[in-house]
C-alpha positions as CSV (number, residue, x, y, z in Angstrom):
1,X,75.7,158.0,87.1
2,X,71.9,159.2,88.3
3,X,71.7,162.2,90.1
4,X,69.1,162.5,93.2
5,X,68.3,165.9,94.9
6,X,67.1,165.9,98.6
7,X,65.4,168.7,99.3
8,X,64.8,169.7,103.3
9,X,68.6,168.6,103.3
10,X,69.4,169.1,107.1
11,X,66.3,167.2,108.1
12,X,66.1,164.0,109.8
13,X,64.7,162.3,106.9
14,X,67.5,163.6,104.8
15,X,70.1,162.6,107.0
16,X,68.4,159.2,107.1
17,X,69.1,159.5,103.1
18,X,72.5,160.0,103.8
19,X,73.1,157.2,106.0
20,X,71.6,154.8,103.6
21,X,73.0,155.8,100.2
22,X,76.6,154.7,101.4
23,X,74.9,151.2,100.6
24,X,74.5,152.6,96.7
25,X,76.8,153.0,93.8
26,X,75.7,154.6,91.1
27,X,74.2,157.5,92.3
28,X,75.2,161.1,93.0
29,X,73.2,162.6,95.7
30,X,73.0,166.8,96.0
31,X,71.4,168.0,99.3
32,X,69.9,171.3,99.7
33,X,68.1,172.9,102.7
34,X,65.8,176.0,102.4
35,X,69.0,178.9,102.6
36,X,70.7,176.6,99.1
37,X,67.0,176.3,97.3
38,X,64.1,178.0,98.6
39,X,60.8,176.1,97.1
40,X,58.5,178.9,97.8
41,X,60.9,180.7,95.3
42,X,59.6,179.7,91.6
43,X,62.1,181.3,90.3
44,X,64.8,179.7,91.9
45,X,63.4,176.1,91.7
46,X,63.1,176.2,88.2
47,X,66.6,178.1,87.5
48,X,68.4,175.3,89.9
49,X,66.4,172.4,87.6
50,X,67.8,174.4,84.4
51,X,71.1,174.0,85.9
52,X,71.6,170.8,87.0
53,X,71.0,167.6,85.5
54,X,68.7,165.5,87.6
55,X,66.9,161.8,87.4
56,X,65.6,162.1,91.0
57,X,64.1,164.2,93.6
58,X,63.2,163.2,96.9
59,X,61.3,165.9,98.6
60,X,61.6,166.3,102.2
61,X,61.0,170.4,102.3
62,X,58.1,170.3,104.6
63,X,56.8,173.0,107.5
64,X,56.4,170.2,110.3
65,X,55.4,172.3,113.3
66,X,52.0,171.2,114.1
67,X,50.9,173.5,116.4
68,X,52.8,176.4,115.3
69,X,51.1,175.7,111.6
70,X,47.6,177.1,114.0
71,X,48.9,180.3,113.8
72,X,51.4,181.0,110.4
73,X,49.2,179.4,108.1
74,X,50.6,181.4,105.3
75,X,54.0,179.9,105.7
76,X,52.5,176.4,106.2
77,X,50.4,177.0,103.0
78,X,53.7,178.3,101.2
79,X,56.0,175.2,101.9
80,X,53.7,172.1,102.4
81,X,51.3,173.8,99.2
82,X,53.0,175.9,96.6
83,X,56.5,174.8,97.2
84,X,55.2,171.4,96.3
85,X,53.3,172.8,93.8
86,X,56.5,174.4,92.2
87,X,59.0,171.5,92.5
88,X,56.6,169.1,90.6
89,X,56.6,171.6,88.2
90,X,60.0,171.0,87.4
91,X,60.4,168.0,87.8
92,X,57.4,167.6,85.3
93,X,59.0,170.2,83.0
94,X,62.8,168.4,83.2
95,X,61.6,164.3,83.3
96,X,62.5,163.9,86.9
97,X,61.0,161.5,89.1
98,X,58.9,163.2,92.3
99,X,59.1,161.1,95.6
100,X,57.3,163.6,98.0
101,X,56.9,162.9,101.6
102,X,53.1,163.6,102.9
103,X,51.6,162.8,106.9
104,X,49.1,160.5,108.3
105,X,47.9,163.9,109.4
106,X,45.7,164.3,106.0
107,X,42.7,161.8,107.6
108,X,40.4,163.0,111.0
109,X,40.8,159.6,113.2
110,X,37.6,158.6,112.7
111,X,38.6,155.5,110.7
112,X,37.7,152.1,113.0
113,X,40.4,149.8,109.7
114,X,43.8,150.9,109.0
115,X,44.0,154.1,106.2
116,X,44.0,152.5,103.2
117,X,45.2,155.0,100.0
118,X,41.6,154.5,98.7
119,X,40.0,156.6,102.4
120,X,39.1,159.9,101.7
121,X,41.4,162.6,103.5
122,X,39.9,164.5,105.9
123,X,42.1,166.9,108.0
124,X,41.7,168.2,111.6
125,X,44.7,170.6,111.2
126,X,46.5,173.4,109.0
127,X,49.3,171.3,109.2
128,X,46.9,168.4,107.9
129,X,45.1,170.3,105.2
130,X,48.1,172.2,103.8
131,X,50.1,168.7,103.4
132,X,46.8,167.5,101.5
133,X,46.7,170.4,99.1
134,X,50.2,169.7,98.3
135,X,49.5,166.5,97.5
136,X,46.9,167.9,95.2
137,X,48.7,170.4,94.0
138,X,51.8,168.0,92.7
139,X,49.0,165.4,90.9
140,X,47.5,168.8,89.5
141,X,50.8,169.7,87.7
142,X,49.9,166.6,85.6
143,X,53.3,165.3,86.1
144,X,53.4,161.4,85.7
145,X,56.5,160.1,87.2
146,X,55.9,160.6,90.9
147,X,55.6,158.2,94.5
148,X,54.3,160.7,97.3
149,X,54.2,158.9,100.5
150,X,52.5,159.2,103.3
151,X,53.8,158.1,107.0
152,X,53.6,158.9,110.5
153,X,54.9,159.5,113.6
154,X,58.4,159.7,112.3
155,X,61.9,159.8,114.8
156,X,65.5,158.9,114.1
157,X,69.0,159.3,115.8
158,X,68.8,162.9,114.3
159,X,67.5,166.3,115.0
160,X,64.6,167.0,117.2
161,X,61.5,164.2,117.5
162,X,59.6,162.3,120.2
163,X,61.9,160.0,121.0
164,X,65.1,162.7,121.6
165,X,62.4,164.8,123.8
166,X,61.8,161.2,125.7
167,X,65.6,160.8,126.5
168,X,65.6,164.2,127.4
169,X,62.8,164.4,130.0
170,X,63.7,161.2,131.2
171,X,66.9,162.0,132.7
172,X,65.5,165.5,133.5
173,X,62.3,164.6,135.7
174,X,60.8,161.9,138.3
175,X,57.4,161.3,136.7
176,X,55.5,162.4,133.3
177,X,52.4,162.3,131.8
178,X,51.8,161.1,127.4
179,X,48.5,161.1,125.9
180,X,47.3,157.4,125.7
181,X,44.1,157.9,123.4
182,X,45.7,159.0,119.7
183,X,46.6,155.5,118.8
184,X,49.1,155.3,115.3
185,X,52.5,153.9,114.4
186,X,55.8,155.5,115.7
187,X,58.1,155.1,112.4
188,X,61.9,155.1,112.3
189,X,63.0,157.4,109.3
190,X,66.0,155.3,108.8
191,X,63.5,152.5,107.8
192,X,61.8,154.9,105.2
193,X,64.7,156.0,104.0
194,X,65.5,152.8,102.8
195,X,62.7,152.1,101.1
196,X,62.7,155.4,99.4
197,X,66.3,153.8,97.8
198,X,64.8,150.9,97.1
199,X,62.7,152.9,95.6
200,X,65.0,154.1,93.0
201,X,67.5,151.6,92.6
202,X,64.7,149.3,91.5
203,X,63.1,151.9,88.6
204,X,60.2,151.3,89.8
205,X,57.6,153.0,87.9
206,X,54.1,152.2,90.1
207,X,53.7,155.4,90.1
208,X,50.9,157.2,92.4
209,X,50.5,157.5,96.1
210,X,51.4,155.0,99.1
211,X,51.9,154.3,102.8
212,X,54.5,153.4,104.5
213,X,54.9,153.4,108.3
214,X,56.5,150.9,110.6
215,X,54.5,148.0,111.5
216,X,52.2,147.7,114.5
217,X,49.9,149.7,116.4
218,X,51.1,151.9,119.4
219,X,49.6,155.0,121.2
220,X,52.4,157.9,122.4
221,X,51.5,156.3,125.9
222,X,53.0,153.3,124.4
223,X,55.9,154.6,122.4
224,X,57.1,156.9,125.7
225,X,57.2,153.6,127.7
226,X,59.1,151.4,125.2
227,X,62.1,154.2,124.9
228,X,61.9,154.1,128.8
229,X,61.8,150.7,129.0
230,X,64.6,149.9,126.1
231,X,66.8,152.8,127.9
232,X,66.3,151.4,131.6
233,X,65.0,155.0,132.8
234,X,63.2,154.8,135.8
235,X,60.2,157.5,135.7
236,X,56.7,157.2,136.8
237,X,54.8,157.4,133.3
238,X,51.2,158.4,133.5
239,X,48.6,157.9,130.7
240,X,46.6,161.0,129.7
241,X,43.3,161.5,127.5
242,X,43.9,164.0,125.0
243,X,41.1,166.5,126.3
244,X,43.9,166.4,129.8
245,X,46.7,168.2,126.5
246,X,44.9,170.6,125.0
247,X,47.2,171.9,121.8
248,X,46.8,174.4,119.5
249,X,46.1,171.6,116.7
250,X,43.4,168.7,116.8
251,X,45.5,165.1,116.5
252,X,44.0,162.2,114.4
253,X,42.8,159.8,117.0
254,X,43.1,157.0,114.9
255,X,46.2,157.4,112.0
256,X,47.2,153.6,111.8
257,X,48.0,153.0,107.8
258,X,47.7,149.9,106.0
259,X,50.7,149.6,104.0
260,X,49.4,146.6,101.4
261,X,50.4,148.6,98.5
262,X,53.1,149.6,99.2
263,X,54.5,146.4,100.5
264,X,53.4,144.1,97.3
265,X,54.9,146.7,95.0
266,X,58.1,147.2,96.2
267,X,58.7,143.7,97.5
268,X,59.3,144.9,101.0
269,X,59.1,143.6,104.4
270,X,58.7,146.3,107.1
271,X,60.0,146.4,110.4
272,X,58.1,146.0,113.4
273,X,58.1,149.5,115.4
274,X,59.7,148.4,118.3
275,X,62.8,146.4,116.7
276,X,63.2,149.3,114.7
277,X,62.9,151.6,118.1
278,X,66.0,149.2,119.2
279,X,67.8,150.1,116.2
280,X,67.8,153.8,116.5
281,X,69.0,153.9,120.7
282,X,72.2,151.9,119.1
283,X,72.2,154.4,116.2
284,X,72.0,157.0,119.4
285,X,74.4,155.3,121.6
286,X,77.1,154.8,119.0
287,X,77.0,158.9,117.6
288,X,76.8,159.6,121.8
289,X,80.1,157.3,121.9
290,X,81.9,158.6,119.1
């Protein structure tokens, strides 16, 4: 029996997680959110590693709130950096294999090819740089046995995302407007998910950094009119530049990732965005049902 931690435990990644490892035998899966292990806490992480026995951790502790991150950069700093910084310690320390989840947000937009793992990073945002410097700060610890991956634009059946803030507005107002110029690739979790247990079932030890996103190229213009369109919600949708939405971050205008690596290493095929879009409003529909 291999035993995985999930850290970020009542995340929609980690729930993701959860759904999928009913698929897998073999494993024993320990989830934690920030009030069972605190990873700004040193102390704590390594003290939890002492006292359990682990082969895995999958990382999913992250301070996500772009705009807020503007404005408590120290908390940012303290989760997406030194937290990081503190489990790959560990997991350095104790032989346990990192998969740490990192943004598209780390590049400026100003790519005109798909973000290749070679492009230099590049961030517009605190949420952006503070994600980077985690990154760095894990490879720092010199630890060997670690995936992070980078992907954007995520949304699942769970917690609070673009897509649940569609469904909600939809049914709440007559006509909206969504930015149309920030062009990237919406991502269902429950797709990454899946290859982050493929991940480990396979022992794969390709070690280093990758990208994973779903397939295809979509602005939020685009991804707000495919949940409408998949939900039959009648709403006048207007597109928007981004200078008509100012926010307290700056947005990559261009975050679209090529996912070459990532696809001849693990074997994988990804989904296309929108048949995985299809996937979560049944996923929706059938907890809504229940």
């Amino acid at each position: 029996m291999k035993h995985v931690l999930v850290t970020g435990g009542k995340g929609q990644l980690a729930l993701c997680i959860k759904d999928a490892q009913k698929n897998v035998e073999g494993y024993h899966f320990i989830y934690v959110d920030s009030d069972e292990l605190d990873i700004t806490n040193k102390q704590l992480v390594f003290s939890f590693f002492e006292n359990q026995k682990l082969d895995f951790c999958i990382n999913c502790a992250a301070y996500t709130a772009v705009d807020k991150a503007e404005s408590e950069f120290e908390i940012a700093k303290k989760i997406n950096e030194e937290g990081v910084n503190y489990v790959a310690e560990a997991c350095q320390k104790h032989d346990v294999t990192l998969i740490h989840i990192s943004t598209d947000f780390v590049f400026d937009g100003n790519n005109s090819k798909h973000y290749s793992e070679d492009d230099i990073p590049s961030p517009l945002s605190i949420y952006g740089e503070t994600k980077l410097k985690g990154e760095q700060a894990l490879i720092n610890t010199g630890i060997e046995k670690y995936f992070i991956i980078r992907t954007s634009w995520l949304y699942s059946e769970f917690g609070n995302n673009f897509l649940k803030t569609m469904l909600r507005l939809g049914n709440e107002r007559e006509e909206l407007s969504v930015v149309c110029d920030q062009i990237g690739t919406p991502t269902y979790a429950g797709d990454l998910a899946k290859t982050i247990m493929h991940t480990i079932e396979s022992s794969n030890d390709s070690y280093g950094l990758y990208h994973y996103s779903n397939e295809g190229v979509a602005s939020w213009y685009d991804f707000a009119k495919a949940i409408f369109d998949e939900n039959n919600l009648e709403i006048n949708l207007l597109p928007i530049k981004t200078e008509a939405y100012p926010t307290p971050a700056k947005r990559p205008a261009f975050s679209v990732m090529d996912k070459s690596k990532i696809k001849e290493t693990l074997q994988i095929t990804i989904p296309y965005w929108r048949d995985s879009l299809k996937k979560a409003m049944n996923k929706i529909k059938k907890l809504t049902n229940e």
